[in-house]
Chimera marker file (.cmm) of the C-alpha trace (Angstrom):
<marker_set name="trace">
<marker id="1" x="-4.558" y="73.420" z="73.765" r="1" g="1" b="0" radius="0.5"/>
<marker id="2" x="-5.370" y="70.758" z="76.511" r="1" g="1" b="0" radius="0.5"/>
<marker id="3" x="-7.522" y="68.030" z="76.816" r="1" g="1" b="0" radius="0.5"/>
<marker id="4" x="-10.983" y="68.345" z="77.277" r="1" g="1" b="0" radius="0.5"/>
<marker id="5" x="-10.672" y="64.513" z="78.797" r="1" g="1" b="0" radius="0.5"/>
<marker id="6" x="-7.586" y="63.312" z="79.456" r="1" g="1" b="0" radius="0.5"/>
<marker id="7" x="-6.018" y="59.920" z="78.661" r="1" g="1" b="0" radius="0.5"/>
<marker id="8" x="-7.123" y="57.571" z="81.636" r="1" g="1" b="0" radius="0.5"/>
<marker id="9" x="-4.957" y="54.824" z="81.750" r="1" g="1" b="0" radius="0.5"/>
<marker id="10" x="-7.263" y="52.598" z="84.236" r="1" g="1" b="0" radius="0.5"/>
<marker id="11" x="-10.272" y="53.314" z="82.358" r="1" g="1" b="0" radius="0.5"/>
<marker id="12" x="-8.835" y="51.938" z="78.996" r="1" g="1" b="0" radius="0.5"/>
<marker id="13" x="-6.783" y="48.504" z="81.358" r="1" g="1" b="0" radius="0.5"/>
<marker id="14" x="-10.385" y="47.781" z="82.171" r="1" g="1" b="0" radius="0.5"/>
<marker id="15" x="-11.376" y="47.606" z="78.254" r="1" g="1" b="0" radius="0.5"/>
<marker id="16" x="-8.504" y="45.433" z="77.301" r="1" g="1" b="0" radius="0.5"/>
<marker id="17" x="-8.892" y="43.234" z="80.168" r="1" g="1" b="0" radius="0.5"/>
<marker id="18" x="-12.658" y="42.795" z="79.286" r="1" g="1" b="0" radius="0.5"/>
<marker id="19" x="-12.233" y="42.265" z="75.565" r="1" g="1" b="0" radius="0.5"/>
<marker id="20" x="-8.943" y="40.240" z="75.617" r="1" g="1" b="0" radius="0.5"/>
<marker id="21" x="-10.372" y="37.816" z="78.460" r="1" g="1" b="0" radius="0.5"/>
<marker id="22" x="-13.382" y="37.326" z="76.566" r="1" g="1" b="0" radius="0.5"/>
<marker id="23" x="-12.304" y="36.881" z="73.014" r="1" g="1" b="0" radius="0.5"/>
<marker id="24" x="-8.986" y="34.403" z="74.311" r="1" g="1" b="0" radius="0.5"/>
<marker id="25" x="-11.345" y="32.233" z="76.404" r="1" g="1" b="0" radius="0.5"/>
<marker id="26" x="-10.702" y="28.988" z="75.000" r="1" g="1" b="0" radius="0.5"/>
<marker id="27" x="-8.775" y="29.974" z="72.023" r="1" g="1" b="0" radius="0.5"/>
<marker id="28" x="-5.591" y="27.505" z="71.063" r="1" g="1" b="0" radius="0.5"/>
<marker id="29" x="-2.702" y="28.802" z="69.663" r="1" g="1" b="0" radius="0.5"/>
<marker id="30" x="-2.176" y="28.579" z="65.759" r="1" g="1" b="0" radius="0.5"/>
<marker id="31" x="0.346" y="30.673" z="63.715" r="1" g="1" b="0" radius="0.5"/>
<marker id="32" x="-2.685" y="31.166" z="60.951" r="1" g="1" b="0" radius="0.5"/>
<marker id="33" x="-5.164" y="32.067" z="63.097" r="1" g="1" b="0" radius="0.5"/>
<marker id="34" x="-3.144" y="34.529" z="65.917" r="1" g="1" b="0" radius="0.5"/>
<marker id="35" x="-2.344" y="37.219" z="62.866" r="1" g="1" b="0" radius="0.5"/>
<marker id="36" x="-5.799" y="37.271" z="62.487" r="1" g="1" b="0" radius="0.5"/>
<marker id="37" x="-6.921" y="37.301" z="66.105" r="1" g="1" b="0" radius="0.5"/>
<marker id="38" x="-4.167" y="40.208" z="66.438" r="1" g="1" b="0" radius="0.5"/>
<marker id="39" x="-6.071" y="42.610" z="63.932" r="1" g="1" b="0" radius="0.5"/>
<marker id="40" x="-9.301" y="41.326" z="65.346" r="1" g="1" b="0" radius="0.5"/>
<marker id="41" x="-8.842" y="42.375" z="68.918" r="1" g="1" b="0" radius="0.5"/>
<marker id="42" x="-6.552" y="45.882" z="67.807" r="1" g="1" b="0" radius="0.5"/>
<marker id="43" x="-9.909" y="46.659" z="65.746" r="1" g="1" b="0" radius="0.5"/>
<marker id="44" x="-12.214" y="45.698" z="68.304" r="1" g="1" b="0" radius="0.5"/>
<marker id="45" x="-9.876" y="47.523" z="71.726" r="1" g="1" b="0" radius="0.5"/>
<marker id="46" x="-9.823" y="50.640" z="69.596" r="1" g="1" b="0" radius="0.5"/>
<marker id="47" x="-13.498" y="50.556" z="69.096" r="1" g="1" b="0" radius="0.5"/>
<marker id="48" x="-14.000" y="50.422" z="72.472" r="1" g="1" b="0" radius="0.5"/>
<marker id="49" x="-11.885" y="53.477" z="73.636" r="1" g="1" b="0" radius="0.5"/>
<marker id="50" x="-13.147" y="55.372" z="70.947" r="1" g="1" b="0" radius="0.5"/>
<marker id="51" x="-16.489" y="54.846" z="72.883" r="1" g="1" b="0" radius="0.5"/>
<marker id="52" x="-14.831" y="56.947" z="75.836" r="1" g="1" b="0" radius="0.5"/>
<marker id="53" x="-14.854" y="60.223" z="73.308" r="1" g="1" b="0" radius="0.5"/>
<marker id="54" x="-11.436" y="61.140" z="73.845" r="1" g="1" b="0" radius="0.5"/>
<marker id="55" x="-11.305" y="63.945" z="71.743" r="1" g="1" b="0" radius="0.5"/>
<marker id="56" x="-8.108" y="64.663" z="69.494" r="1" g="1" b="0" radius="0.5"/>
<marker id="57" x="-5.951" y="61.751" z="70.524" r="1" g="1" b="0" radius="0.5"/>
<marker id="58" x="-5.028" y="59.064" z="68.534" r="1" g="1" b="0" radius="0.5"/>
<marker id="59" x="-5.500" y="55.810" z="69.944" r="1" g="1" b="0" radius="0.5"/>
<marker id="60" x="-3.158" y="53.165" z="69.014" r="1" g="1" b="0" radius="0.5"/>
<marker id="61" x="-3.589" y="49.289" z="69.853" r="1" g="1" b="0" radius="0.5"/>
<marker id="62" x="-0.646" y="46.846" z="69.343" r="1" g="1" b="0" radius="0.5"/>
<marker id="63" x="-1.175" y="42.993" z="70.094" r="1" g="1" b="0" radius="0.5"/>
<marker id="64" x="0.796" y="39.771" z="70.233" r="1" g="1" b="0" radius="0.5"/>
<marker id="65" x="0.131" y="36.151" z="70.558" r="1" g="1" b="0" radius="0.5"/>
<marker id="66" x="2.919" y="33.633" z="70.986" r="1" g="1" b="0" radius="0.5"/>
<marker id="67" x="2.970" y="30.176" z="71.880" r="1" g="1" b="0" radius="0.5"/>
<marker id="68" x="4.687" y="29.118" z="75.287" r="1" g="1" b="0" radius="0.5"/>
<marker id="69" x="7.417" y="26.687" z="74.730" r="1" g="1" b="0" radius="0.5"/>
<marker id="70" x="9.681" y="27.214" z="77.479" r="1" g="1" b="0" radius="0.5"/>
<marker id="71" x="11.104" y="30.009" z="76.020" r="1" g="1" b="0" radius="0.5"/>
<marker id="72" x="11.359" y="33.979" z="77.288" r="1" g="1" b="0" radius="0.5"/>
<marker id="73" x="9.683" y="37.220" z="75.073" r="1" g="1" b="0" radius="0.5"/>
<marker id="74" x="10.159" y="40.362" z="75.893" r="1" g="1" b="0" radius="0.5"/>
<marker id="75" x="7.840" y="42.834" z="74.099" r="1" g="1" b="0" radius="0.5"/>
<marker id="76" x="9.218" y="46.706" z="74.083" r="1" g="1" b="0" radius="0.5"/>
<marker id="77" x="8.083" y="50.111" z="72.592" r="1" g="1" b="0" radius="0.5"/>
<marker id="78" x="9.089" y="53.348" z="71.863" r="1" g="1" b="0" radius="0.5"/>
<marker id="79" x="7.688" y="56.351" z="71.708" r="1" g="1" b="0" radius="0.5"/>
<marker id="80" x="8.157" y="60.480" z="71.969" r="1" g="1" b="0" radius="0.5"/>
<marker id="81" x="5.629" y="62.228" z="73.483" r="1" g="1" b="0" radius="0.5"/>
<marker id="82" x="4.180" y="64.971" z="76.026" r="1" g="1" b="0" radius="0.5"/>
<marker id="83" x="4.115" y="63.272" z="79.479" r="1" g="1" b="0" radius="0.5"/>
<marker id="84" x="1.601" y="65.517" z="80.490" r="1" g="1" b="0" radius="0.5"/>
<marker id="85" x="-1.302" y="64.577" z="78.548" r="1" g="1" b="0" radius="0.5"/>
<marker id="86" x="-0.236" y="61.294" z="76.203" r="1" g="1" b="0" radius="0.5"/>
<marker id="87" x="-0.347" y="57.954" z="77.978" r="1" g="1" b="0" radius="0.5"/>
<marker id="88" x="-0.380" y="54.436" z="77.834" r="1" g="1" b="0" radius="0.5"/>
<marker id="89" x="-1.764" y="50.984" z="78.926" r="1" g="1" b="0" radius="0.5"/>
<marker id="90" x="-0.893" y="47.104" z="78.665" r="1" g="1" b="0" radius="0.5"/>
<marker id="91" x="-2.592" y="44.302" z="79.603" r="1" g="1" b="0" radius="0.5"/>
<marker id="92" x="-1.247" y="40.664" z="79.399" r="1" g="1" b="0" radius="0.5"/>
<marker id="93" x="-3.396" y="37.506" z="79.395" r="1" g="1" b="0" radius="0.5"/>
<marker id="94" x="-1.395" y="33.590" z="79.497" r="1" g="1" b="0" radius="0.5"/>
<marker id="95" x="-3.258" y="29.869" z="79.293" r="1" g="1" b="0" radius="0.5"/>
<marker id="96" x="-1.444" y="27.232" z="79.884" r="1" g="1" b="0" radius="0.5"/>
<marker id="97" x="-0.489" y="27.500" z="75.625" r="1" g="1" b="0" radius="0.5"/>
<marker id="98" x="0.078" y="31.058" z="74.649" r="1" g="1" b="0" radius="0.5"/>
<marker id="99" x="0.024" y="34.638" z="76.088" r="1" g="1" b="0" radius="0.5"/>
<marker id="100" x="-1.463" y="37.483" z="74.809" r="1" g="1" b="0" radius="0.5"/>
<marker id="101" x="-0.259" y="41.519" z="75.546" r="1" g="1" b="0" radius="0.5"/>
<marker id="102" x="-2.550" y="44.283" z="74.376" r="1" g="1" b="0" radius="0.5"/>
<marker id="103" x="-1.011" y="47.579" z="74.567" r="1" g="1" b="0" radius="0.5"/>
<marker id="104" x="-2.346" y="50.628" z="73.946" r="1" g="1" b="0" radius="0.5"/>
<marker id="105" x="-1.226" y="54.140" z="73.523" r="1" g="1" b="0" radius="0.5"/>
<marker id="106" x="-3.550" y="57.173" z="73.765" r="1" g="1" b="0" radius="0.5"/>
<marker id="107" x="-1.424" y="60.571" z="71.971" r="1" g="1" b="0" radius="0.5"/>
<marker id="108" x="-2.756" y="63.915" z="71.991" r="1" g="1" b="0" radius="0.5"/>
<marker id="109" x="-2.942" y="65.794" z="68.759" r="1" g="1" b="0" radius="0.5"/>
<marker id="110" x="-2.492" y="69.487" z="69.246" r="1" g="1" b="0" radius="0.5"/>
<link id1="1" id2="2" r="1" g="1" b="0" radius="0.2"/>
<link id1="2" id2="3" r="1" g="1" b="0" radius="0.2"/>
<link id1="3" id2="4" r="1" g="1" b="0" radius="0.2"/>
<link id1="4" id2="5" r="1" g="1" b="0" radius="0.2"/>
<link id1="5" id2="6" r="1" g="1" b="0" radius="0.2"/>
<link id1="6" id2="7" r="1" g="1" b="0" radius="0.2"/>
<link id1="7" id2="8" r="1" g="1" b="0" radius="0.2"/>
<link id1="8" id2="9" r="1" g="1" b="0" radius="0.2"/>
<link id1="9" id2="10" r="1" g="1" b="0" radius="0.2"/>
<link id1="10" id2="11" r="1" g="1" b="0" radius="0.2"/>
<link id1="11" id2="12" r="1" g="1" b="0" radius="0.2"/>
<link id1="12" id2="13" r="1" g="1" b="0" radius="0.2"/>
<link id1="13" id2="14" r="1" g="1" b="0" radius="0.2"/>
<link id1="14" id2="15" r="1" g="1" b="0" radius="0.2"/>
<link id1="15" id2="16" r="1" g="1" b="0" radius="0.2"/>
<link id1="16" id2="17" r="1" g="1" b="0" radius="0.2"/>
<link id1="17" id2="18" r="1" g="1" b="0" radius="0.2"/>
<link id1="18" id2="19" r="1" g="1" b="0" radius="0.2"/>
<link id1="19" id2="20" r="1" g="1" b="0" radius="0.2"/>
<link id1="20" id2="21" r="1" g="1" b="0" radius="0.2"/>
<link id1="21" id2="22" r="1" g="1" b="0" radius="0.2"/>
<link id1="22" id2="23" r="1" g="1" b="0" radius="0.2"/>
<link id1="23" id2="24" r="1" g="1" b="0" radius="0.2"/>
<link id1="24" id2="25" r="1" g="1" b="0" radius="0.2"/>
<link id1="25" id2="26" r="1" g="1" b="0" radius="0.2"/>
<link id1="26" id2="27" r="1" g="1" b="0" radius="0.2"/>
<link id1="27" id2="28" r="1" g="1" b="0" radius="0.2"/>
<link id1="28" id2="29" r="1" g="1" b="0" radius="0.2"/>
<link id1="29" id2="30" r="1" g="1" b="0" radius="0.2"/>
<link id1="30" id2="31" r="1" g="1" b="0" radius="0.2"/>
<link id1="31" id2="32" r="1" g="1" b="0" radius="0.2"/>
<link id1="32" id2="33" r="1" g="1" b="0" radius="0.2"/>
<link id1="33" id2="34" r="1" g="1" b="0" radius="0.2"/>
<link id1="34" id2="35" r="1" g="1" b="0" radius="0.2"/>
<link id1="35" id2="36" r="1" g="1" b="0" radius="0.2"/>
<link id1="36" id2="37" r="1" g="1" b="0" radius="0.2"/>
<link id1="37" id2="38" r="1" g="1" b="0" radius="0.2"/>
<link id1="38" id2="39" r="1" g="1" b="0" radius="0.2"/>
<link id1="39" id2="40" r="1" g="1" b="0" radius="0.2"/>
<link id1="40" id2="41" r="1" g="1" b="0" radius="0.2"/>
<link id1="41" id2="42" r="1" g="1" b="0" radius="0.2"/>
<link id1="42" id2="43" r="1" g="1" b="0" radius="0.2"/>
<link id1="43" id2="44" r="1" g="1" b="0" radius="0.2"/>
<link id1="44" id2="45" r="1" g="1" b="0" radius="0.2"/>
<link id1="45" id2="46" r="1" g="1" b="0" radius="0.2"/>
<link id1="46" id2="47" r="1" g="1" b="0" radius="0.2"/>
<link id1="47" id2="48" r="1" g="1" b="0" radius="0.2"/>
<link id1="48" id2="49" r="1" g="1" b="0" radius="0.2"/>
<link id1="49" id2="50" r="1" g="1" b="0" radius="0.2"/>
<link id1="50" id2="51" r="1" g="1" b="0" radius="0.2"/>
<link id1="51" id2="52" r="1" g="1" b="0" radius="0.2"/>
<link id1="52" id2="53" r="1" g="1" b="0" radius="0.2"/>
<link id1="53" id2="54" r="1" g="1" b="0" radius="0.2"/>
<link id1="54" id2="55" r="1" g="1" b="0" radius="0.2"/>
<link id1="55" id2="56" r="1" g="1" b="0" radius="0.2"/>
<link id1="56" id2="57" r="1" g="1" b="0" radius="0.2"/>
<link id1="57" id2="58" r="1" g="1" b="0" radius="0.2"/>
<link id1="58" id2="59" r="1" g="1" b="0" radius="0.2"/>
<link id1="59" id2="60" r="1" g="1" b="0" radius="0.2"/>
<link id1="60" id2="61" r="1" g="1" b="0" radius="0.2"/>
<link id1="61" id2="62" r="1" g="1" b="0" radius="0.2"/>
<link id1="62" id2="63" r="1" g="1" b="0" radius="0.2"/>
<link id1="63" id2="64" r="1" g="1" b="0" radius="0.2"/>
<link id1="64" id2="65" r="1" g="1" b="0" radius="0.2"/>
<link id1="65" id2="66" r="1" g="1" b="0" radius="0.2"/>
<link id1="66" id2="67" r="1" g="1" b="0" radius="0.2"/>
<link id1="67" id2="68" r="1" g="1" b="0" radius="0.2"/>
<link id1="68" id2="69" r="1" g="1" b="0" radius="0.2"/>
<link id1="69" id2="70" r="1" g="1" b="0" radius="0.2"/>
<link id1="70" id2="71" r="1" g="1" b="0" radius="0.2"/>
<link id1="71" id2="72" r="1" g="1" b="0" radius="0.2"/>
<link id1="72" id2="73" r="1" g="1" b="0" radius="0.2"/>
<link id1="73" id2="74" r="1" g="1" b="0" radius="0.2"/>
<link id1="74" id2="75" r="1" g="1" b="0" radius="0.2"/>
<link id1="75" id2="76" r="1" g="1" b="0" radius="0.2"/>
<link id1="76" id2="77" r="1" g="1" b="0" radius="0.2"/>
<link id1="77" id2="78" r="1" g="1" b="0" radius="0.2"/>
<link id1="78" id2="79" r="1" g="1" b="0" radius="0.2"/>
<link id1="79" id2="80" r="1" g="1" b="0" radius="0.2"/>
<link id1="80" id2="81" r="1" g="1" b="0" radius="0.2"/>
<link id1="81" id2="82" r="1" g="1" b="0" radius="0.2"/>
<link id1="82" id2="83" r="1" g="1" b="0" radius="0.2"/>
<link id1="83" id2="84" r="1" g="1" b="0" radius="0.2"/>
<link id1="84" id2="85" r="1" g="1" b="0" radius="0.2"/>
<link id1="85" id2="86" r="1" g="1" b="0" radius="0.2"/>
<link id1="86" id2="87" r="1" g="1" b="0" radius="0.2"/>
<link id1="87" id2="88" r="1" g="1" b="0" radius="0.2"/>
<link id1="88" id2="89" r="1" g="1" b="0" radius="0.2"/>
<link id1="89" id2="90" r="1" g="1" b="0" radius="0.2"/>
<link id1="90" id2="91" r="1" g="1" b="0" radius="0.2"/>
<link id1="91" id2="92" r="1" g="1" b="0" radius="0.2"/>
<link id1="92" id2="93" r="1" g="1" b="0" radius="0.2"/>
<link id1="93" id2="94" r="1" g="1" b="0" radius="0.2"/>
<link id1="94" id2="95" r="1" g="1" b="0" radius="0.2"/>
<link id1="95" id2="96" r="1" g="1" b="0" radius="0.2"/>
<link id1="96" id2="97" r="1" g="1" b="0" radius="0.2"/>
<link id1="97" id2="98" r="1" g="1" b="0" radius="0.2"/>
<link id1="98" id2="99" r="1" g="1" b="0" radius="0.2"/>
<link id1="99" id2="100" r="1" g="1" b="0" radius="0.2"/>
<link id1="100" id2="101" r="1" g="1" b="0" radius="0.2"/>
<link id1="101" id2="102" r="1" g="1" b="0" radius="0.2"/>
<link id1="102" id2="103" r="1" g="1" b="0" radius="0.2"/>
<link id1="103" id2="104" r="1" g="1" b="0" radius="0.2"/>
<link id1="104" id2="105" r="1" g="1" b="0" radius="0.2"/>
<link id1="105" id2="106" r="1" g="1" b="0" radius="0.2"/>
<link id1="106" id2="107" r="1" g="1" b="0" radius="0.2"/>
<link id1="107" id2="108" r="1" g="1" b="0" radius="0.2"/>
<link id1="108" id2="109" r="1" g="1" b="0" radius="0.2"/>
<link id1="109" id2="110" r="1" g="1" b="0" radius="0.2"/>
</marker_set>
């Protein structure tokens, strides 16, 4: 029951990176508007990967937006898996205003 294509980590940093740096460009932070951008660029990172055909793993995409203020965040997960075919990958983009972490987490479905 392996992978026919396995997670790529890399692959999927480059997707993030692309989407998240093009959909932040210029954005300002606003508590209405970042719960929205959050689903918005989950939605859109996971359409991406699914473009890579991963078959039978479930992709999931977690993002936050805060506001820099002189303050520190420290974003954690948790997860149990199979380290030899589920894996993972974060990317984390910061203006001047606000940072932004995408994280996502490919798991293999036996």
């Amino acid at each position: 029951m392996e992978p026919k294509t396995r997670f790529k980590s890399d692959e999927v940093e480059h997707i993030i990176k692309h989407i998240v740096d093009d959909r932040m460009q210029g954005f300002k932070y606003h508590p209405k508007f970042c719960s929205n951008m959050c689903k918005l660029l989950s939605d859109e990172i996971k359409d991406g990967i699914k473009k890579l055909k991963y078959d039978r793993y479930k992709i999931v995409a977690v993002v936050h937006i805060g506001e820099k203020r002189d303050q520190s965040t420290v974003v954690a997960s948790r997860c149990a898996w199979d380290k030899s075919c589920d894996d993972f990958a974060t990317y984390t983009m910061e203006t001047g205003t606000l940072f932004c972490t995408a994280s996502v987490f490919g798991v293999y479905n036996e």
